[in-house]
TIVORO-67466 format. One line per field, with one value per residue: residue in one letter; z, x, y of N, C-alpha, C in turn; residue number from 0. Coordinates in steps of 0.1 Angstrom, whole numbers, plus 5000, padded with zeros to 4 digits. Last residue first. Example, Ala and Ser with C-alpha at 12.3 -4.5 7.8 and 13.67 -1.06 7.14 Angstrom:
2
residuo	(S|A)
n_z	(5071|5078)
n_x	(5128|5132)
n_y	(4978|4943)
ca_z	(5071|5078)
ca_x	(5137|5123)
ca_y	(4989|4955)
c_z	(5079|5078)
c_x	(5129|5132)
c_y	(5000|4967)
num	(1|0)
REM end
This chain:
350
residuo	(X|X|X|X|X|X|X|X|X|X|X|X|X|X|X|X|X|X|X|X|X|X|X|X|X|X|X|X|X|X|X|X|X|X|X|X|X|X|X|X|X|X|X|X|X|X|X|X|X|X|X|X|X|X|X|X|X|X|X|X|X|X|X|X|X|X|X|X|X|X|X|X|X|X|X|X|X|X|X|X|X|X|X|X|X|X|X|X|X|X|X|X|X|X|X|X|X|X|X|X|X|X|X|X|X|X|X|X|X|X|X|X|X|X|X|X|X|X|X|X|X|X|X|X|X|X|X|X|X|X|X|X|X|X|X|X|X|X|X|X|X|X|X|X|X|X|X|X|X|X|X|X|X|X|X|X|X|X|X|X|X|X|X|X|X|X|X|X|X|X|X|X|X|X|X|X|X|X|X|X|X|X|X|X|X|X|X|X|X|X|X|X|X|X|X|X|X|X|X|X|X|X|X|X|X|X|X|X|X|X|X|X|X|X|X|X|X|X|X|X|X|X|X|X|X|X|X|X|X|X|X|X|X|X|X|X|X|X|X|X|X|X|X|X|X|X|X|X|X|X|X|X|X|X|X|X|X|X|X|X|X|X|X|X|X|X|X|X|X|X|X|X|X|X|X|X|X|X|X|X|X|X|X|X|X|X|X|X|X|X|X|X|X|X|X|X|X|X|X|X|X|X|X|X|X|X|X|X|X|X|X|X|X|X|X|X|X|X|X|X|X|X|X|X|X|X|X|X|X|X|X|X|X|X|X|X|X|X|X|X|X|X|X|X|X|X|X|X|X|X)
n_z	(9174|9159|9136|9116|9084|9059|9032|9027|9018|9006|9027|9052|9050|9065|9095|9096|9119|9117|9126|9147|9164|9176|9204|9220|9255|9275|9307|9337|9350|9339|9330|9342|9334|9355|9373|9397|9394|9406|9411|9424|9459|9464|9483|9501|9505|9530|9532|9531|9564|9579|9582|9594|9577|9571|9531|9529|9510|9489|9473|9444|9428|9408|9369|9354|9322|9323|9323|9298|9281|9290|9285|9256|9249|9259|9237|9218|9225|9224|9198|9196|9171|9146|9122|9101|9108|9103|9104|9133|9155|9167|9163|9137|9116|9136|9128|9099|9098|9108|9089|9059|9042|9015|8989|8979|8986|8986|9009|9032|9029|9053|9077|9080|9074|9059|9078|9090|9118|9132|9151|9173|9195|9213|9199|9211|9241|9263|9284|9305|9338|9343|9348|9340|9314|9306|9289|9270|9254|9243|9229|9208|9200|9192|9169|9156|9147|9128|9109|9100|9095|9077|9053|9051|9039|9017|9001|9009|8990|8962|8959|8982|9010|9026|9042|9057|9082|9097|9117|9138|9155|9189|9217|9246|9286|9312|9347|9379|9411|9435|9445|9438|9428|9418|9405|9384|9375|9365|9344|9328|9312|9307|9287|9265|9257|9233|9221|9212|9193|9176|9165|9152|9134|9119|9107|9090|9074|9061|9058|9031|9018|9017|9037|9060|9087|9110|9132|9146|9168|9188|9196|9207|9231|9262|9288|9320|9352|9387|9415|9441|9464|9489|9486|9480|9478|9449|9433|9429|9414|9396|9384|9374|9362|9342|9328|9343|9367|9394|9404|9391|9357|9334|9312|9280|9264|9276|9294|9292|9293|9278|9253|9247|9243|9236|9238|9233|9261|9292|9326|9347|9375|9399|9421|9445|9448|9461|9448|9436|9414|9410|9410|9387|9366|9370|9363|9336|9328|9328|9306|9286|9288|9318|9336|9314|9282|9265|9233|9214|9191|9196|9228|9250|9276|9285|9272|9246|9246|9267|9301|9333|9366|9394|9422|9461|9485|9494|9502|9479|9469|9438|9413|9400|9372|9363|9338|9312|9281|9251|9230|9200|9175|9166|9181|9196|9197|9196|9180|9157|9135|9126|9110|9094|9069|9061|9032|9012|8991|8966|8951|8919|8911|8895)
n_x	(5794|5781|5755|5735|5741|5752|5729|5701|5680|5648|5626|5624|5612|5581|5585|5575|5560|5566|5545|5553|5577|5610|5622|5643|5642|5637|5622|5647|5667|5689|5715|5745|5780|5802|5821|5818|5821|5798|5760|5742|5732|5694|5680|5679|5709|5715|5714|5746|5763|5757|5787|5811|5826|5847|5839|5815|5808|5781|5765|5755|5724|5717|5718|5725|5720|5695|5691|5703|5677|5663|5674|5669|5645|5636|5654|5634|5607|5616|5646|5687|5702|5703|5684|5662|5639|5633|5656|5662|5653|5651|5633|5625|5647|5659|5645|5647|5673|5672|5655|5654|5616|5603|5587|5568|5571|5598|5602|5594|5591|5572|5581|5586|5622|5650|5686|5707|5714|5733|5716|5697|5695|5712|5733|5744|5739|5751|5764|5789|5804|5837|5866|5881|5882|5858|5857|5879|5861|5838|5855|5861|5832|5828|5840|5839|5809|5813|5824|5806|5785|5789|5788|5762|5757|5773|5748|5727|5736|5740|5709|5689|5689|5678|5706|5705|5703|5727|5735|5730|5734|5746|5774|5775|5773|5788|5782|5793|5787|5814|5834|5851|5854|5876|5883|5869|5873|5901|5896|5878|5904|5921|5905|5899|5924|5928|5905|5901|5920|5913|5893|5904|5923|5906|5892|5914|5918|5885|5865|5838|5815|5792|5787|5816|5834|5845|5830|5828|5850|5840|5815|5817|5828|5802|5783|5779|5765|5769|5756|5763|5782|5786|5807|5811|5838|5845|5822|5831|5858|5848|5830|5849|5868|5855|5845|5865|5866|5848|5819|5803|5818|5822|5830|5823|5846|5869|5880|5895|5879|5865|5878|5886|5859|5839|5804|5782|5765|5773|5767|5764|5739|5724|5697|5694|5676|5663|5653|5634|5628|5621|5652|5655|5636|5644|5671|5667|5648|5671|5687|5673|5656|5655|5674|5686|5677|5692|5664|5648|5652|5659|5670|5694|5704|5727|5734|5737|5753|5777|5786|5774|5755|5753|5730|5736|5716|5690|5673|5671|5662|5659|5684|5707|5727|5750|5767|5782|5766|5768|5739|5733|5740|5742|5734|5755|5763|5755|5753|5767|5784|5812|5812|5782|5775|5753|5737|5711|5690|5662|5643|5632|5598|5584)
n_y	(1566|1578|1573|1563|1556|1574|1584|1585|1558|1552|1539|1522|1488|1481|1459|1425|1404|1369|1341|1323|1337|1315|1317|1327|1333|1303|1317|1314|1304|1279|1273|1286|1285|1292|1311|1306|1271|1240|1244|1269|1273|1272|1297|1317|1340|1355|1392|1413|1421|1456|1480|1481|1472|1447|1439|1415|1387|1385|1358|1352|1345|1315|1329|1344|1330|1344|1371|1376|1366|1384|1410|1403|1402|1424|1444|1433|1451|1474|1476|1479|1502|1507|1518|1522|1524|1493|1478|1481|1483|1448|1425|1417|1423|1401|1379|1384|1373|1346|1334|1350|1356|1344|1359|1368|1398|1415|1434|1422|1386|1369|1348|1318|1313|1294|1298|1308|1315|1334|1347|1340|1356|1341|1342|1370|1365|1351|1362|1343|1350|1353|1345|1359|1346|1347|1371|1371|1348|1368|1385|1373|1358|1385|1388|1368|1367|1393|1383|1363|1381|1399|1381|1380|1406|1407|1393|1408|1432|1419|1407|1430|1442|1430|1423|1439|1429|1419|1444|1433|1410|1409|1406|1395|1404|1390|1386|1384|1381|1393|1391|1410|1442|1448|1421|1429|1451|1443|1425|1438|1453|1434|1419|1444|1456|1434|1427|1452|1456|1436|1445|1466|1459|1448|1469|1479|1457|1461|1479|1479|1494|1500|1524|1519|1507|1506|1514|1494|1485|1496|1495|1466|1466|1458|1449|1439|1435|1421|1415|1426|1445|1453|1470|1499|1506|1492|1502|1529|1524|1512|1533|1546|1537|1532|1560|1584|1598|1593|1596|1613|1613|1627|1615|1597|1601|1600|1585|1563|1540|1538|1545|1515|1504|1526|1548|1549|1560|1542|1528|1528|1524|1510|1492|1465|1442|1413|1388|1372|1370|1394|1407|1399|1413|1438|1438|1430|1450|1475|1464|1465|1496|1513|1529|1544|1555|1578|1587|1592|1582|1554|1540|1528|1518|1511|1489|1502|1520|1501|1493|1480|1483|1468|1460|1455|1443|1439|1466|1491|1524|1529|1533|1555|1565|1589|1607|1616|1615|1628|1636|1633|1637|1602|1579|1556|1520|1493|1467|1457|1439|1438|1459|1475|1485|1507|1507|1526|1514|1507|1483|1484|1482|1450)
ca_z	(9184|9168|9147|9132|9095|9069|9041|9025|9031|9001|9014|9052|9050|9054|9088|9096|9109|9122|9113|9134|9164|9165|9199|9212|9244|9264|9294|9327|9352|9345|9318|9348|9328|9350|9359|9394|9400|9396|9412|9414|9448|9466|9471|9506|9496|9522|9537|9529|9556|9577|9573|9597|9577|9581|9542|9528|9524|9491|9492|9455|9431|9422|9384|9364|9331|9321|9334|9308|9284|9297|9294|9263|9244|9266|9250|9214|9222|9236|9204|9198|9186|9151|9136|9094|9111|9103|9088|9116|9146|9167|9173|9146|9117|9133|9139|9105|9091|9114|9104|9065|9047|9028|8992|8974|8995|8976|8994|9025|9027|9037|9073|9082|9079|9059|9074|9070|9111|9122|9142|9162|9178|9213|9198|9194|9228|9243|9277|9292|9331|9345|9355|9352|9322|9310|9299|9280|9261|9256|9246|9217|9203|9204|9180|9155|9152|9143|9114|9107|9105|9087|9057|9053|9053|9027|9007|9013|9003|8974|8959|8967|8997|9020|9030|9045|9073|9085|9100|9131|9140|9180|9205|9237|9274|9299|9333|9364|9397|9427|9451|9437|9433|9431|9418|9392|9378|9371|9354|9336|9323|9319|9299|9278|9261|9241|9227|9222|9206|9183|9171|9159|9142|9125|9115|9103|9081|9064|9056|9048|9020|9013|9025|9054|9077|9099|9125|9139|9148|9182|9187|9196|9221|9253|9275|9309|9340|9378|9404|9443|9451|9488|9486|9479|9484|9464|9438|9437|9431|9402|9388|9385|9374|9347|9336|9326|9355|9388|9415|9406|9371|9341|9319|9298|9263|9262|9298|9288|9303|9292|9258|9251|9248|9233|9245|9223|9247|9283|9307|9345|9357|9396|9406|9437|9447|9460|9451|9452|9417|9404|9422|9401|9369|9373|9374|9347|9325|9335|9325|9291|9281|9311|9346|9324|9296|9268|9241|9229|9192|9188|9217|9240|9270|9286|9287|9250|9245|9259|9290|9328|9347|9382|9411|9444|9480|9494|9512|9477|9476|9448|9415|9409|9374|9362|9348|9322|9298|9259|9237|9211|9183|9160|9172|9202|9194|9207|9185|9168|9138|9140|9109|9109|9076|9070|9052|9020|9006|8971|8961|8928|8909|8907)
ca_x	(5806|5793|5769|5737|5732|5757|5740|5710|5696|5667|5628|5621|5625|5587|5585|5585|5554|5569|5545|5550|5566|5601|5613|5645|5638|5645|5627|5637|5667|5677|5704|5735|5768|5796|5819|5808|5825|5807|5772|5744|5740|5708|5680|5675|5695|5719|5711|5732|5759|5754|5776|5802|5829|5845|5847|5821|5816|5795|5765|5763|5734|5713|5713|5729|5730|5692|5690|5710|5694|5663|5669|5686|5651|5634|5660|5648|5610|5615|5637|5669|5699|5707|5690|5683|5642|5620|5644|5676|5651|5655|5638|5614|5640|5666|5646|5636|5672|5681|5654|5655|5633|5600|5599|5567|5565|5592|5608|5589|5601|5572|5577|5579|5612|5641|5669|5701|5709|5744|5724|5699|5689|5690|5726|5741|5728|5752|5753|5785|5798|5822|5852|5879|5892|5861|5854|5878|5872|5836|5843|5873|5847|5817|5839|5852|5815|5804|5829|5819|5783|5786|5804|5767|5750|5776|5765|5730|5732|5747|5722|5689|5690|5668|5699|5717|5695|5716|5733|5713|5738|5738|5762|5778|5768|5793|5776|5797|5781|5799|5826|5856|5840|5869|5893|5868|5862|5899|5902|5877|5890|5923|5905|5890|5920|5941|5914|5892|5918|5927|5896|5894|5926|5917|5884|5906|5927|5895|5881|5843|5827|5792|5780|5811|5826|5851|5837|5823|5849|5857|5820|5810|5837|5813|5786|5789|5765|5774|5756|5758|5775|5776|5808|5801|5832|5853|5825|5814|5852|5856|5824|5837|5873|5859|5834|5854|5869|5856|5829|5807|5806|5817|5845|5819|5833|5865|5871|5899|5896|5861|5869|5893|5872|5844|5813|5791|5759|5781|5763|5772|5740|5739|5710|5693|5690|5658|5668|5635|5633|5608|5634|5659|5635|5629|5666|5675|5647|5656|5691|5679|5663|5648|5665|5692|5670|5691|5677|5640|5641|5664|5660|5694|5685|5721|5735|5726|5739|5774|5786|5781|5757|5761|5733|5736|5729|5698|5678|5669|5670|5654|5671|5705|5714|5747|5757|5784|5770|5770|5753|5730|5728|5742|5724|5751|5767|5763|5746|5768|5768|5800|5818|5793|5778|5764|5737|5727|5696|5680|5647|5639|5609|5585)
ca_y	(1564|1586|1565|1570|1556|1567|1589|1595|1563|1558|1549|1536|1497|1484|1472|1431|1413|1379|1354|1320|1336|1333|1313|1328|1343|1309|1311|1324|1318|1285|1273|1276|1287|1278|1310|1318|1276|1250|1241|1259|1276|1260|1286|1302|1336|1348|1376|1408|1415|1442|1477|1485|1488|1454|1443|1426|1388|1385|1367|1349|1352|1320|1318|1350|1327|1326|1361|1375|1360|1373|1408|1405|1388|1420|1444|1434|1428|1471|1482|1474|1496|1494|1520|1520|1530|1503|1475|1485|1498|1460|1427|1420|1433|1416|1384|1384|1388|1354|1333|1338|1359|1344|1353|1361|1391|1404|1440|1432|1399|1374|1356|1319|1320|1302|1289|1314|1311|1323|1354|1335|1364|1341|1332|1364|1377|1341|1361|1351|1341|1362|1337|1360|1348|1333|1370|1376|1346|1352|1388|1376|1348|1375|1400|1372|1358|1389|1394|1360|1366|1401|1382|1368|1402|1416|1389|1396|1431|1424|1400|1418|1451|1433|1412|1442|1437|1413|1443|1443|1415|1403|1414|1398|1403|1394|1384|1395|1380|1394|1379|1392|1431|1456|1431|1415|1450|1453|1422|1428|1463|1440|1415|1440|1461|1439|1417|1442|1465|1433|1437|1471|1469|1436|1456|1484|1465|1450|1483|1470|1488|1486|1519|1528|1501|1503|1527|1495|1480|1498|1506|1470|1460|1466|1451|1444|1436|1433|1414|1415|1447|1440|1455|1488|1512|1488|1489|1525|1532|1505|1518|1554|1544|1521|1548|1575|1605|1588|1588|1620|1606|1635|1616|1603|1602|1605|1594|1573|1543|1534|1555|1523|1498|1521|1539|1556|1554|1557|1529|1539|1521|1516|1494|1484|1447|1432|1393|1370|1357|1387|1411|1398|1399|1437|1441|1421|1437|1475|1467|1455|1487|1509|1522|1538|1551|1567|1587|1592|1595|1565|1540|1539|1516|1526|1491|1490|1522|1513|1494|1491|1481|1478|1452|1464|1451|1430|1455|1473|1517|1532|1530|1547|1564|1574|1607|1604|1624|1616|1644|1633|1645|1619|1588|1568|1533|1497|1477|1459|1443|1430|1446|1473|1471|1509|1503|1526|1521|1508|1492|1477|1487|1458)
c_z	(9185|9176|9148|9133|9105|9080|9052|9029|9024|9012|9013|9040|9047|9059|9076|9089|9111|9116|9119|9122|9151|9162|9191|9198|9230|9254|9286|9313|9343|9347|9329|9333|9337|9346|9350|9376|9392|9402|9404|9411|9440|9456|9472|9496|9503|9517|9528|9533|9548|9568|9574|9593|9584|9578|9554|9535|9524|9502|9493|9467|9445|9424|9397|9375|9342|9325|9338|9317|9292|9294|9302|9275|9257|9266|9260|9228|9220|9237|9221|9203|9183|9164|9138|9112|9104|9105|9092|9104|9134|9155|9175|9157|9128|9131|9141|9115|9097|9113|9109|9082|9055|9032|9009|8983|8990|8988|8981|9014|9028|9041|9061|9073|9076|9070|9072|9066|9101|9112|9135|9147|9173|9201|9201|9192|9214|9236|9267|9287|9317|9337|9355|9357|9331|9315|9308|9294|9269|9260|9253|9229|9213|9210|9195|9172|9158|9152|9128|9111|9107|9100|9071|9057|9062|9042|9015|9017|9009|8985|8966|8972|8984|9007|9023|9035|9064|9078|9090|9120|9134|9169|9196|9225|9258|9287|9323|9353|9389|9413|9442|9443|9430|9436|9427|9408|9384|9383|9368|9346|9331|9328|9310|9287|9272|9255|9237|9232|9218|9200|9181|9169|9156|9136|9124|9114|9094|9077|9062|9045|9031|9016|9030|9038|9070|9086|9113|9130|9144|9168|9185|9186|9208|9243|9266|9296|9330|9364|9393|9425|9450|9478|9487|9484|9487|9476|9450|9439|9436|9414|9397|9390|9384|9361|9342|9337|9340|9374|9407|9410|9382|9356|9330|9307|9271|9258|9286|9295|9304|9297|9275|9256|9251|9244|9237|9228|9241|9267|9300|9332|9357|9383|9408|9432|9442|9460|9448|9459|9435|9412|9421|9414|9380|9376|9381|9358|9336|9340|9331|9306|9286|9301|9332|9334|9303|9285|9247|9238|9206|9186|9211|9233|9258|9283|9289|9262|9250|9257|9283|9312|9342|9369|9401|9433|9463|9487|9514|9491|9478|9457|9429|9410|9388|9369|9347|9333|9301|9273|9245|9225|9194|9163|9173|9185|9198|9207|9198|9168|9151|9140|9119|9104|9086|9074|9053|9027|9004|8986|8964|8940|8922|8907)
c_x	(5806|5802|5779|5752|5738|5749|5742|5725|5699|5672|5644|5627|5618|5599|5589|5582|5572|5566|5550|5549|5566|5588|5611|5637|5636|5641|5635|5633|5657|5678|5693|5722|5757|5783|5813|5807|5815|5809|5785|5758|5743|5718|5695|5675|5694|5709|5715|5728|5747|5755|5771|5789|5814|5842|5844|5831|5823|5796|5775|5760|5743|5730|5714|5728|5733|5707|5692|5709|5703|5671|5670|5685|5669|5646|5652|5655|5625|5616|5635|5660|5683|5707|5697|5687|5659|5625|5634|5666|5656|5648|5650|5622|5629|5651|5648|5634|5658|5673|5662|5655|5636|5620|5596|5580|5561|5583|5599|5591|5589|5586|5581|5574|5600|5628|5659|5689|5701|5730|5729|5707|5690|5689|5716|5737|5728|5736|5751|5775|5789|5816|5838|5871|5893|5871|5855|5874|5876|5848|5840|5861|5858|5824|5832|5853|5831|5812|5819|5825|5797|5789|5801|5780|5754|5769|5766|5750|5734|5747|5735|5705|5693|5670|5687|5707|5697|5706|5731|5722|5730|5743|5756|5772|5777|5782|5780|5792|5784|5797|5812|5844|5844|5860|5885|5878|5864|5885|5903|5883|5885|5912|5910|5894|5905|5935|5924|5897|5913|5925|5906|5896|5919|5921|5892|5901|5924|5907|5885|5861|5833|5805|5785|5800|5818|5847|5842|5818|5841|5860|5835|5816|5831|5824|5795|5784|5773|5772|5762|5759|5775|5771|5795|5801|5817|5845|5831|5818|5844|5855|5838|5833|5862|5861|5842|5851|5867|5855|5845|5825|5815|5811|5836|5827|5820|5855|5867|5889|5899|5871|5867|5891|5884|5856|5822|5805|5777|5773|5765|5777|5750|5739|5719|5702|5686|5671|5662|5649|5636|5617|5623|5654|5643|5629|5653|5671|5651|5651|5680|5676|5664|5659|5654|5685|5674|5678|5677|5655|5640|5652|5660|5676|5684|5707|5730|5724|5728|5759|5786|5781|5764|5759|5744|5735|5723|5712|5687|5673|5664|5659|5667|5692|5710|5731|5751|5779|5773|5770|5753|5742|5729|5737|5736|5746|5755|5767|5748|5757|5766|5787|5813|5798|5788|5766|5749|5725|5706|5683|5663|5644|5616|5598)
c_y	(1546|1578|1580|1575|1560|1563|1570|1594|1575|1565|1545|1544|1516|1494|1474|1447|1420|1391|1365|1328|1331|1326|1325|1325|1341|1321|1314|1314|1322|1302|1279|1281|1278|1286|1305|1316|1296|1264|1243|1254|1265|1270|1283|1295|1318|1339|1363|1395|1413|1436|1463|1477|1490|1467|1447|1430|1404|1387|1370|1358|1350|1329|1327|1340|1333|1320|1346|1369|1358|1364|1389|1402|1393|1403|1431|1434|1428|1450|1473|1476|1484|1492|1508|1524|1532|1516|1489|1481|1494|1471|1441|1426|1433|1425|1397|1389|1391|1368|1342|1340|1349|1346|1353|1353|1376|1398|1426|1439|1405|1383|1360|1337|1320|1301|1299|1308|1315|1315|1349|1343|1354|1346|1332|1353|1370|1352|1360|1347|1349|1341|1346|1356|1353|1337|1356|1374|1352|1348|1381|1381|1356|1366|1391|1377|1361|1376|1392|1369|1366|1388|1390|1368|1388|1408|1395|1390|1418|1427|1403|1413|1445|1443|1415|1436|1443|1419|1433|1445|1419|1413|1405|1404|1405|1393|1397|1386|1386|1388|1378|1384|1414|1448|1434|1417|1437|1453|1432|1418|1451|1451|1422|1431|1459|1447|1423|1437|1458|1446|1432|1459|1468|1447|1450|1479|1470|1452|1473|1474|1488|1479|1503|1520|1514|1499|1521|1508|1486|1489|1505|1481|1467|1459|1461|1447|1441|1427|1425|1405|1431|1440|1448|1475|1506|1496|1484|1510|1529|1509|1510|1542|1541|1525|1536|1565|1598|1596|1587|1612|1610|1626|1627|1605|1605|1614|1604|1589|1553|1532|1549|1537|1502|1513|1525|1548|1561|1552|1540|1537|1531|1515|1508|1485|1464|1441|1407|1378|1362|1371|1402|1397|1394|1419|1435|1427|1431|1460|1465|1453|1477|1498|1514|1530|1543|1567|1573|1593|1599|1572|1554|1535|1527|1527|1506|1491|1512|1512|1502|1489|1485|1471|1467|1455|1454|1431|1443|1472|1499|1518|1533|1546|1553|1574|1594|1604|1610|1623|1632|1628|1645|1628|1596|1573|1544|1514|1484|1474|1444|1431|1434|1460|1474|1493|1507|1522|1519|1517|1495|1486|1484|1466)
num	(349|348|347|346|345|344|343|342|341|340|339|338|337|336|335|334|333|332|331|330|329|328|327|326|325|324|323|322|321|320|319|318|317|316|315|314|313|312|311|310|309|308|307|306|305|304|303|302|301|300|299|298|297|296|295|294|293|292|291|290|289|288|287|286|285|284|283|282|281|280|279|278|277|276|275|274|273|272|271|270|269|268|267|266|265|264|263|262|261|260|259|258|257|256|255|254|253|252|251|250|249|248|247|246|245|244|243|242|241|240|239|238|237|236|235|234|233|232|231|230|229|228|227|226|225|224|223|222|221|220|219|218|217|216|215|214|213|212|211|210|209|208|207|206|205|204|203|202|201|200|199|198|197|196|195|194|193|192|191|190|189|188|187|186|185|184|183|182|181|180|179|178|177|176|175|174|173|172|171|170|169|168|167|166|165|164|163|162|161|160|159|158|157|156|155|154|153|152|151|150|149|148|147|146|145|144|143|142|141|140|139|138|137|136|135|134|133|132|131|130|129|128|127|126|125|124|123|122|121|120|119|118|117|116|115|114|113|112|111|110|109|108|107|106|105|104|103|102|101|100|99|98|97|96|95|94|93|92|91|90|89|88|87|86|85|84|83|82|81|80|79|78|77|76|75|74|73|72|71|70|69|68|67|66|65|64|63|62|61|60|59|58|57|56|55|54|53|52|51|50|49|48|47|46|45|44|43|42|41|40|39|38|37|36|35|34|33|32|31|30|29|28|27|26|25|24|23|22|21|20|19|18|17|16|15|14|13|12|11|10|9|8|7|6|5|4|3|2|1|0)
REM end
């Protein structure tokens, strides 16, 4: 069999969080149709944006969509607020770099911090961000070391204060911290080097997910373990054939990847629609029963206050209900043949 070859791009995280080549960033946000029981905010990058590559982003779709739809499905009629930037980095969401166009504010921390203190019955807020500040550090096969430590350290320096910010405007509301999964295990379809590469992925992953859950424990969000429903650290083999050796069965993790995002059918690394639902219900699995904040005097009625028991502990305490677990892999996962020879660098702007 002749041997296949691509180019990946090993993000140092494997993150999926970046913006296609093409496609212009706006900072126009997206409100759903009015709810009775206050707000839910999304903020982030692509993912929090519902990127899919050919189509853009969809701010009422992806993930977001998900948590929403399943809020409502638990009895909480919230109306959303998405001020998700595809491209968006840890320092761009200060900067206004990138979207520097929302009515309420000059980049997305501003705008969301405004709609927040001006909101109060915001009820639930969502995060994702860190991705695109490593994952510029990676070109073909070679990983800039230096860079990475760069990139990371941004994180670290850079997100507890946006989360501290956002915990300011909204101290009463639900903040779930999504972290990333590793659409570059798909490395491992390129034979012996690829693999490696796919395996030094994992701890560069691990690095990025470790400084995001710390963050966010430091204002009491509570964090969506994304790289754990992928199952991103597991090398057990799979049920499913390679597509490069069908003799060979891939292992659990690289499976998932190709079933659950673009990066084997397309060299993308966002995720498709089974990709956002697995996020979707992650999320929900630590949002449990949302709080009732205590708005400021402005008139406005309190929302009601939900008839289910608050779980105990404090906003920060992981509760396991909220949904199944996403993580189950079907017994034959069909995975896409890789799409020919890469020309080049997959996607990324940002």
């Amino acid at each position: 069999m002749q041997r296949r070859r691509a180019t990946v791009i090993l993000s140092a995280t494997a993150l999926a969080a970046t913006s296609v080549i093409g496609v212009v960033a706006s900072g126009s946000t997206t409100a759903s149709a009015a709810g009775s029981d206050g707000w839910y905010v999304a903020m982030g990058d692509s993912l929090a944006a519902g990127y899919q590559p050919g189509q853009g982003d969809d701010k009422t779709g992806g993930y977001v969509g998900g948590v929403l739809a399943g809020a409502k499905k638990s009895g909480s009629d919230l109306q959303l607020k998405n001020f998700a930037c595809s491209g968006e980095d840890t320092t761009t969401m200060t900067s206004g770099a990138i979207c520097g166009s929302y009515d309420e504010g000059t980049n997305q921390l501003a705008a969301a911090e405004s709609f927040l203190k001006t909101h109060p019955t915001t009820r639930l807020i969502t995060l994702d961000i860190g991705a695109n500040d490593v994952q510029r550090c990676a070109k073909g096969s070679n990983v800039d070391l230096p860079c990475i430590t760069a990139g990371l350290q941004k994180v670290a320096t850079n997100l507890p204060p946006i989360l501290t910010r956002i915990r300011a405007a909204a101290p009463d509301a639900r903040i779930v911290v999504a972290n990333y999964y590793n659409p570059f295990l798909a490395a491992w379809l390129l034979g012996p080097d690829g693999q490696s590469l796919a395996k030094v992925s994992v701890n560069l992953q691990r690095s990025l997910n470790s400084t995001i859950d710390g963050a966010a424990k430091g204002v009491n969000a509570r964090v969506a373990d994304v790289g754990a429903a992928f199952k991103s650290e597991d090398f057990t083999s799979s049920t499913t054939p390679s597509p490069v050796d069908p003799t060979a069965k891939l292992p659990t993790n690289v499976a998932l990847i190709c079933a659950w995002t673009w990066m084997c059918a397309k060299n993308d690394i966002h995720a498709n629609d089974t990709g956002y639902g697995v996020i979707a219900r992650t999320v929900l699995g630590v949002v449990g029963t949302l709080p009732t904040p205590t708005p400021t005097p402005t008139g406005e009625p309190s929302s009601p206050t939900p008839s289910s028991p608050t779980p105990t502990g404090g906003p920060g305490s992981p509760t396991t209900t909220g949904g199944p677990t996403p993580t189950e892999q079907p017994s034959t996962t069909p995975v896409p043949t890789p799409t020919g020879t890469a020309t080049g660098p997959i996607v990324q702007t940002g």
